[in-house]
C-alpha positions as CSV (number, residue, x, y, z in Angstrom):
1,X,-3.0,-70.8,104.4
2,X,-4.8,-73.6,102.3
3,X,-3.5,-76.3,105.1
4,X,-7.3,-77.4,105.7
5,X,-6.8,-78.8,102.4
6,X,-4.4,-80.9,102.7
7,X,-5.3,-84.2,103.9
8,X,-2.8,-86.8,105.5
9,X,-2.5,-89.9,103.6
10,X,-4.4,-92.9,104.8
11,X,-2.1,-95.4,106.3
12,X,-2.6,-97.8,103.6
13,X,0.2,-100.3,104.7
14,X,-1.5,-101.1,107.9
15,X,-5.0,-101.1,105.8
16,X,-2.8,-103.8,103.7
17,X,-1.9,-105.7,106.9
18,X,-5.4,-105.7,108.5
19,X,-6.6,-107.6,105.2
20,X,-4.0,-110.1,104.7
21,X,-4.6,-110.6,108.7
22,X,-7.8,-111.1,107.8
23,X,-8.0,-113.3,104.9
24,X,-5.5,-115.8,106.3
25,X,-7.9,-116.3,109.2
26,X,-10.8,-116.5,106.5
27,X,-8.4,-119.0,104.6
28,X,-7.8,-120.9,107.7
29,X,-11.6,-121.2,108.1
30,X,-12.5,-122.2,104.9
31,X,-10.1,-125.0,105.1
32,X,-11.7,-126.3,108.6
33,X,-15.5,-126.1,107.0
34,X,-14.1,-127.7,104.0
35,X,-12.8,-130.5,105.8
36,X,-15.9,-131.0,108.1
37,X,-17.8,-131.3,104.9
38,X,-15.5,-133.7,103.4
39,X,-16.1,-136.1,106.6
40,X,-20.0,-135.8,106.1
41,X,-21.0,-133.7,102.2
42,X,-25.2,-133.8,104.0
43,X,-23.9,-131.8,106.2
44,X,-26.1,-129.0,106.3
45,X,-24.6,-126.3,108.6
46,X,-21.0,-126.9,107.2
47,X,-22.5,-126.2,103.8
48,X,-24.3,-123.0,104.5
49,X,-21.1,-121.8,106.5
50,X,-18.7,-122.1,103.7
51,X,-21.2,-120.9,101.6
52,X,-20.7,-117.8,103.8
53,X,-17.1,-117.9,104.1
54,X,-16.6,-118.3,100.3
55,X,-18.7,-114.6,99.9
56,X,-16.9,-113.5,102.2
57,X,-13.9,-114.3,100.7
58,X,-14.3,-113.5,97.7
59,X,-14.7,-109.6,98.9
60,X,-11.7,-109.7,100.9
61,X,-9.6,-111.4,98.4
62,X,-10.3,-108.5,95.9
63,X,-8.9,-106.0,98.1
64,X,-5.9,-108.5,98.7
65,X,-2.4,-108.2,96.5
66,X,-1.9,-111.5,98.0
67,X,-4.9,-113.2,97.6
68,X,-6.5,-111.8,93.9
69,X,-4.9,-114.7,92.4
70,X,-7.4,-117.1,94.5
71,X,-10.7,-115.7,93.5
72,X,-10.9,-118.2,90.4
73,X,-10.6,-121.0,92.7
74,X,-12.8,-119.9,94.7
75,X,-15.8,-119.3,92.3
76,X,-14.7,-123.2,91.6
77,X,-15.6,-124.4,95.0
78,X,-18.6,-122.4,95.3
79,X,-19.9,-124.3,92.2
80,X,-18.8,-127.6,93.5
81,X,-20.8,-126.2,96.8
82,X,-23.5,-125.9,95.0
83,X,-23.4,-129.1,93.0
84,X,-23.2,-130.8,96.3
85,X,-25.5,-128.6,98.2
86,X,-28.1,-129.9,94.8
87,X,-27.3,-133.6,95.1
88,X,-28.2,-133.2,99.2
89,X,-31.9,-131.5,99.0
């Protein structure tokens, strides 16, 4: 009788999956950016790009078991970022 009510559980192991999917690529990204700026720090485009893929990290990360632990170094290299990102302008 009150079936309508019930609602099936969201599938929250493959919602789990999808983000650490998601955040290694992210992870692997960073890591590329970070060493293209480490071969040139004026680089302009590498800095705005991992500028990007540090807010975007920091989102995913927070919905990441895995990955919580990280957000502290990452708010570290986005101030290093923007240290750099000073000294360049």
């Amino acid at each position: 009788m009150f079936g309508f009510m019930k609602k099936a559980a969201p599938n929250k192991g493959a919602d789990e999956a999808e983000i650490a999917r998601q955040a290694e690529a992210l992870r692997a990204e960073i890591s590329e950016l970070e060493q293209r700026l480490e071969k040139d720090a004026r680089d302009a485009e590498a800095q705005k790009q991992l500028m990007l893929a540090y807010n975007r990290a920091l989102s995913l990360f927070a919905k990441s078991r895995h990955h919580r632990s990280e957000i502290d170094a990452l708010f570290v290299k986005m101030d290093a970022l923007r240290n750099i990102m000073r000294k360049s302008i």
